[in-house]
KOLFI-471204 format. One record per residue (C-alpha): x, y, z. Coordinates in pm, whole numbers, padded with zeros to 5 digits. Last residue first. Layout:
N
      px      py      pz
       X       Y       Z
...
***
This chain:
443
      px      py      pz
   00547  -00329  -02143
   00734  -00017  -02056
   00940  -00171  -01813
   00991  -00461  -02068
   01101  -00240  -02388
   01386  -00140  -02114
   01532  -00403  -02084
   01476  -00565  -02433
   01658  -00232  -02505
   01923  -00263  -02221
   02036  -00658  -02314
   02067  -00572  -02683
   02328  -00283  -02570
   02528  -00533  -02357
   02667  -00370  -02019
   02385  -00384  -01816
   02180  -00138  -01634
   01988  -00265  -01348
   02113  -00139  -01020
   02202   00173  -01177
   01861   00240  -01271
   01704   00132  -00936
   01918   00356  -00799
   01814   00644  -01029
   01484   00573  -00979
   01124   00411  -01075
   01262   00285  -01407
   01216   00518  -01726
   01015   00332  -02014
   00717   00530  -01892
   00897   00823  -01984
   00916   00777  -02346
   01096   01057  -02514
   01404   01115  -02289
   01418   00760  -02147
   01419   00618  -02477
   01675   00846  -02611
   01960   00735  -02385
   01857   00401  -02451
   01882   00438  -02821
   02230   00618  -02752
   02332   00268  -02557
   02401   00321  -02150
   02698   00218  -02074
   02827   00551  -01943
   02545   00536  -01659
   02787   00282  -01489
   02981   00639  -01458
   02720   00708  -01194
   02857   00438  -00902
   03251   00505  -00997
   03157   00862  -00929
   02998   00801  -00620
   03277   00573  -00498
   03504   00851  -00573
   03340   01046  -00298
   03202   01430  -00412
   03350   01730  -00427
   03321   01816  -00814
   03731   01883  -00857
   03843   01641  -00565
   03640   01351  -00674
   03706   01422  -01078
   04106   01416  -00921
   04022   01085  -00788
   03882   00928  -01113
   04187   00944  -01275
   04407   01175  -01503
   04131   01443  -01534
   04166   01676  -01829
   04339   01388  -02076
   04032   01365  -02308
   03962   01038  -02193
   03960   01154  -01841
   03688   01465  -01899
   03477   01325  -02157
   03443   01018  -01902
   03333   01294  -01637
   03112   01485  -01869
   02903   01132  -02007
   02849   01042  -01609
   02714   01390  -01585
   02447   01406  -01825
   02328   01061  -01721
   02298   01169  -01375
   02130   01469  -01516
   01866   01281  -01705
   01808   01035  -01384
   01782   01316  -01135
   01525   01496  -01380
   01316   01145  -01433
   01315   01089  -01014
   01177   01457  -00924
   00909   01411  -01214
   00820   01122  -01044
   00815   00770  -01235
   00517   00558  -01152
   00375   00601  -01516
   00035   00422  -01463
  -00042   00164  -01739
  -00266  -00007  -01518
  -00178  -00123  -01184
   00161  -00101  -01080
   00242  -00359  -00821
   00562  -00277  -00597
   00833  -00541  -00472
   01154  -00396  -00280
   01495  -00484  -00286
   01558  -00213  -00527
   01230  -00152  -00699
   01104  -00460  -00853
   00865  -00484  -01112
   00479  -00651  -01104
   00299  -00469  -01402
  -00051  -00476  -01390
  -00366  -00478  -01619
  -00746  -00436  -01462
  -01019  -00705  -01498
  -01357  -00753  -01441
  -01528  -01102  -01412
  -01943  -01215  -01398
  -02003  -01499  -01190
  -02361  -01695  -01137
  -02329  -01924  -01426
  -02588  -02161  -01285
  -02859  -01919  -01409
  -02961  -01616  -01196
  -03350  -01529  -01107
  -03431  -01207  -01092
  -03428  -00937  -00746
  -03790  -00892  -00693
  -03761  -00911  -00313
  -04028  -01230  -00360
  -03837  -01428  -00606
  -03770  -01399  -00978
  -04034  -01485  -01254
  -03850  -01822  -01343
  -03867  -01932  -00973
  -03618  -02073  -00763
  -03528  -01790  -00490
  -03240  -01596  -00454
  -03129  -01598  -00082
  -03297  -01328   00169
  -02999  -01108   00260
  -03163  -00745   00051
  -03026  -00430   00117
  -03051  -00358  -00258
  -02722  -00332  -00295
  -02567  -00667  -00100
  -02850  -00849  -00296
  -02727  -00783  -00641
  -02361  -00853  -00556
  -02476  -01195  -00362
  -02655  -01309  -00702
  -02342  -01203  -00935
  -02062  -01334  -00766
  -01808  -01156  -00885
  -01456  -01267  -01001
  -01177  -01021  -01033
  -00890  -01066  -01309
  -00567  -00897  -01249
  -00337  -00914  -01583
   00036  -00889  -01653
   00093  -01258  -01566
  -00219  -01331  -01398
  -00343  -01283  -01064
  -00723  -01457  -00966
  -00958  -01251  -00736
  -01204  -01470  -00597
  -01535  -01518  -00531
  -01610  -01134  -00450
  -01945  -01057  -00362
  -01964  -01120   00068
  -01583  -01035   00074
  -01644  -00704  -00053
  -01946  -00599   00136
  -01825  -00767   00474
  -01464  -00578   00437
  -01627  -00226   00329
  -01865  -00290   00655
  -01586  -00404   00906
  -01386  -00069   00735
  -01662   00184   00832
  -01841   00322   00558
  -01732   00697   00486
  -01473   00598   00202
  -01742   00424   00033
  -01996   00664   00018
  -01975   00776  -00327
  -01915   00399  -00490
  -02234   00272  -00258
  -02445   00559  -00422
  -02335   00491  -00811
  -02422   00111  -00724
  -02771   00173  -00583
  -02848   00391  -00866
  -02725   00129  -01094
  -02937  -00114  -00917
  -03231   00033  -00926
  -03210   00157  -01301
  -03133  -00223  -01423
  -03440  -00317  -01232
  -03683  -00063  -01318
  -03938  -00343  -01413
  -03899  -00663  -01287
  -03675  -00885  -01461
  -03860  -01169  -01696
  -03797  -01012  -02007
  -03470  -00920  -01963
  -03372  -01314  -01993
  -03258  -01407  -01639
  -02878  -01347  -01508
  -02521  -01339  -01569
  -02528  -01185  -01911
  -02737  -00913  -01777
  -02521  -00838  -01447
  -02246  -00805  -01649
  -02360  -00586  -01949
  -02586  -00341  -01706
  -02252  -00277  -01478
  -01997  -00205  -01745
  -02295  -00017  -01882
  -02330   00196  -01573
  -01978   00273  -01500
  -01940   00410  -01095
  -01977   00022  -00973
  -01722  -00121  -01148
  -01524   00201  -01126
  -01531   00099  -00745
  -01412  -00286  -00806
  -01122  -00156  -01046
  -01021   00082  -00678
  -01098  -00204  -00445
  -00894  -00443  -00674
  -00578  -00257  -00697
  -00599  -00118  -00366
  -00583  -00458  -00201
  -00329  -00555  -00457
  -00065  -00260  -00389
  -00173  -00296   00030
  -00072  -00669  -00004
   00277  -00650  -00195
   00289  -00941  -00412
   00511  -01241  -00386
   00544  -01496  -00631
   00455  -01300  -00926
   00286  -01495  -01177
   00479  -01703  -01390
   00504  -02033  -01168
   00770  -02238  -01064
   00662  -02598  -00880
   00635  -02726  -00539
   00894  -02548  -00302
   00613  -02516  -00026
   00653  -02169   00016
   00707  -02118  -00336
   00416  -02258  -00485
   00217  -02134  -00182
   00235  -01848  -00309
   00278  -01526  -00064
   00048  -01249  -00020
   00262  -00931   00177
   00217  -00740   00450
   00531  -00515   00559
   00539  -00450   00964
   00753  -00184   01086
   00999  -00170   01385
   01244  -00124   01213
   01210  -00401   00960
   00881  -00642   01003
   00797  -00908   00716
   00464  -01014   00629
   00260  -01339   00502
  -00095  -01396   00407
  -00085  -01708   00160
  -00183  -01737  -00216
  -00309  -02054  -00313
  -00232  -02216  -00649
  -00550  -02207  -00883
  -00316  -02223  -01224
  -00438  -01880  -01304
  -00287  -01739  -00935
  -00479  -01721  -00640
  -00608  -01488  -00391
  -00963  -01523  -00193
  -00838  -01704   00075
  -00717  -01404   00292
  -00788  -01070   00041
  -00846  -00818   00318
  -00532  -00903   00489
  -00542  -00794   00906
  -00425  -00477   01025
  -00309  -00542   01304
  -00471  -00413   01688
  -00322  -00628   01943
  -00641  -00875   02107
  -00874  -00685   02361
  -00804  -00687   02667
  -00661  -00392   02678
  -00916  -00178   02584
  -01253  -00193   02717
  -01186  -00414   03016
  -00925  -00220   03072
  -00992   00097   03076
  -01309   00001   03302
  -01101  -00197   03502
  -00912   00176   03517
  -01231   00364   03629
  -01323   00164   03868
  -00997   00207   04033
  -00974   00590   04009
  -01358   00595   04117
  -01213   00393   04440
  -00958   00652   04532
  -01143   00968   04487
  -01411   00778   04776
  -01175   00688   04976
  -01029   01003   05064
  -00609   01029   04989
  -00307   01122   05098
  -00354   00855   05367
  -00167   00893   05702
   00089   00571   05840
   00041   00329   06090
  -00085   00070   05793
  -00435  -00094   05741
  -00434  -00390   05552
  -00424  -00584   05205
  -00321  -00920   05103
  -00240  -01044   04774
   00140  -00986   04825
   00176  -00817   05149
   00008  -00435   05058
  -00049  -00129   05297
  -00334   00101   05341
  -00372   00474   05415
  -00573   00569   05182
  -00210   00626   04927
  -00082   00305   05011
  -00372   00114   04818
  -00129   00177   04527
  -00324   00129   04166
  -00258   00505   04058
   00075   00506   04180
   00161   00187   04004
  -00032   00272   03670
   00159   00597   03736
   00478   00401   03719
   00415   00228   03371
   00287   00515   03215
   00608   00712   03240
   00641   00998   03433
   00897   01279   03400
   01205   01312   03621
   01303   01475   03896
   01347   01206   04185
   01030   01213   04334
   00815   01239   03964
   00785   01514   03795
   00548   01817   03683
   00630   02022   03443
   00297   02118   03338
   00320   01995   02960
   00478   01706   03085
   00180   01596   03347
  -00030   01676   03087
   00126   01453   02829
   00122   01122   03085
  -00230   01218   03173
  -00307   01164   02804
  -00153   00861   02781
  -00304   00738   03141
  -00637   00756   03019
  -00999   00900   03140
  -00870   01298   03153
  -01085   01443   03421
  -01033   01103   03667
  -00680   01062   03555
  -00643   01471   03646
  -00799   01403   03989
  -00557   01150   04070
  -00216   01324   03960
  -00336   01646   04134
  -00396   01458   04449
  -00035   01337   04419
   00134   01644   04309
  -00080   01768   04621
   00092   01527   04845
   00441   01611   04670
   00427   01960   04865
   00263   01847   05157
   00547   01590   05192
   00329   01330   05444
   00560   01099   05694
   00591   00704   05672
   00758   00592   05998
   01113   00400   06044
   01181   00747   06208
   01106   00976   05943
   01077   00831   05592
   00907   01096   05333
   00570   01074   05151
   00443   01241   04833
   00560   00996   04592
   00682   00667   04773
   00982   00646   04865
   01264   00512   04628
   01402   00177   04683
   01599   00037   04952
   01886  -00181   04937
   01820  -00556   04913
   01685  -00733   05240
   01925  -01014   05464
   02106  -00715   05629
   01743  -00641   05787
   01772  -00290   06031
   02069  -00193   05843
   01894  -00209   05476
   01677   00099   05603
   01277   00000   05462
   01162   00176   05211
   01097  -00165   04999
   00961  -00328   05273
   00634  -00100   05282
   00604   00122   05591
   00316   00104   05798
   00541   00023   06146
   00410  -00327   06123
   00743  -00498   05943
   00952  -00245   06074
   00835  -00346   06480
   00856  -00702   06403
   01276  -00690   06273
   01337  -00473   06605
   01176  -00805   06749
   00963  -00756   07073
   00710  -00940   06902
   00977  -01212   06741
   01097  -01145   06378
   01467  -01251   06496
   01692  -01240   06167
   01801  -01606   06089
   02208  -01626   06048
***
């Protein structure tokens, strides 16, 4: 059955009474959905949109705080931290006060799909509060959400590559919620060939890895001297002061690193590294030499042609214009994880070694206690210590360890893995098998 929206229509008279379709009583069109809420600060009297005084100045208050405040977040928190709710009792969200806060209804105004015009009811509202609230959030969005989603992007993108020049690939992996960069080979991804190098590495572990060799680069002035010398003119023809220019230059950019802004550490380091090139148990980072010279002296002008050096006084390179540094690294796994050690850095906490020594300690007291007849089975041990059985049956794995083992990880701690899981995870039964083990953690 068609509802009759003639003039003299009960149907007309809602549809122009001022009040939106969504408040509208169900009984008057049986063809419409139930009603929804009421607007904030509003009530329905006779098919007509009434004030609420007391939600009208929840409303007002709500406008005049987004104008004080500038952002919905933060109007969000204040609203909480003065208790004050929405029609039904509960907090705001920022999805309903961008509706409140965009709603023509409260000057008086009703919507039709794109189509605005005046309703029979009162506005909450002046025009003039209203229309800075709307300025103001094009404004928010214009500078904010239109902008692409903030990630963190990978410093090293096309830079990376392994000794035998095979590609490695920004990749990441999200779990709960959080995102885990990594640089992948393209030998793996594209099944091609096995390789020696690690075939995934952990991008923040690299990143800092070659930032951190790159900045005591720059603190060590001989390191510095020696590789822009070999890389560039006879002495003889460098301007004088040179070398002492650019190692003050260098010493300045490592202090204020952390206070550049990460666009400029990004340009600087991309502009002078060629490539950084991963090795088996080596990281090797390639310089160019001209574009490192010109970065710190301020300097964009490209090196000139001339024996005596250019105009900026910066000397003229031969055609080997890359000088390397390196760092070591040990690529291990750590559970299920990947982590790159640089150096020869023990990564063991203190916390981890003492949970390993007494897990050990243990393990040897519980098989003490069953082969000398004081525990009949690994239950009873359960019962006496109060713990699980599977926990026991995890830590007596720790019985296999070999006495030379044993004595490894007491005098050598940078033979100890990173934990006690990864420890149990890895400890096998042959003797031979643990010391080569173990001689490689430390290698």
């Amino acid at each position: 059955m068609e509802t009759d929206c003639t003039p003299q229509s009960e149907a007309f008279e809602i549809a122009h009474s001022g009040i939106p379709r969504c408040c509208q009583a169900p009984a008057v069109c049986p063809q419409r959905a139930p009603p929804a809420t009421v607007p904030l600060g509003y009530d329905v009297h006779d098919r007509q949109l009434q004030i609420n005084e007391a939600e009208a100045t929840t409303v007002r208050t709500i406008f005049n705080q987004f104008l004080r405040l500038g952002n919905v977040t933060v109007l969000r928190e204040w609203l909480r931290e003065n208790d004050l709710r929405s029609k039904s009792g509960n907090h705001f969200f920022r999805g309903p006060l961008y509706s409140m806060l965009h709603s023509p209804l409260y000057i008086g105004l009703t919507r039709h799909k794109a189509d605005t015009c005046p309703g029979q009811h009162q506005a909450i509202l002046d025009r003039e509060t209203w229309d800075k609230v709307q300025a103001l959030l094009i404004e928010n969005r214009q500078g904010g959400k239109r902008k692409p989603r903030a990630t963190k992007a990978s410093l090293f993108t096309g830079l990376l590559f392994d000794a035998q020049g095979t590609f490695y690939t920004p990749t990441h992996a999200t779990k709960n919620g959080r995102r885990y960069r990594y640089y992948t080979s393209q030998a793996v991804i594209k099944k091609t060939a096995k390789i020696e190098t690690p075939t995934r590495i952990p991008a923040p572990d690299i990143e800092n890895a070659v930032v951190e060799r790159f900045l005591n680069f720059l603190r060590d002035p001989d390191d510095l001297v020696a590789s822009i010398r070999d890389n560039t003119q006879e002495e003889a023809n460098q301007p004088a002061g040179f070398f002492t220019k650019i190692v003050a230059r260098a010493t300045s950019t490592a202090a204020t690193w952390q206070s550049l802004s990460g666009p400029d550490r990004e340009h600087f380091l991309r502009a002078v590294i060629d490539r950084v090139i991963i090795h088996p148990t080596r990281v090797e980072i390639r310089i160019r030499v001209n574009q490192f010279i010109q970065q710190l002296l301020g300097n964009n002008t490209p090196i000139g042609d001339s024996r005596a050096g250019n105009a900026a006084g910066i000397p003229q390179a031969r055609v080997q214009l890359i000088a390397s540094i390196e760092c070591p690294f040990r690529h291990i796994s750590q559970g299920r994880a990947l982590r790159l050690i640089v150096g020869h850095t023990n990564i063991t906490t203190e916390a981890s070694r003492q949970a390993i020594l007494k897990a050990i300690a243990r393990a040897r007291q519980w098989y003490e206690q069953i082969t000398r007849g004081k525990a009949t089975n690994i239950a009873q041990l359960a019962a006496t210590d109060g713990v699980s059985p599977r926990f026991i049956r995890m830590q007596m794995k720790l019985v296999q360890l070999s006495p030379q083992s044993i004595e490894k990880l007491m005098t050598r701690p940078e033979s100890l893995p990173l934990s006690l899981n990864d420890l149990l995870a890895a400890t096998p039964l042959d003797w031979r098998e643990q010391s080569l083990g173990l001689s490689k953690k430390s290698a």
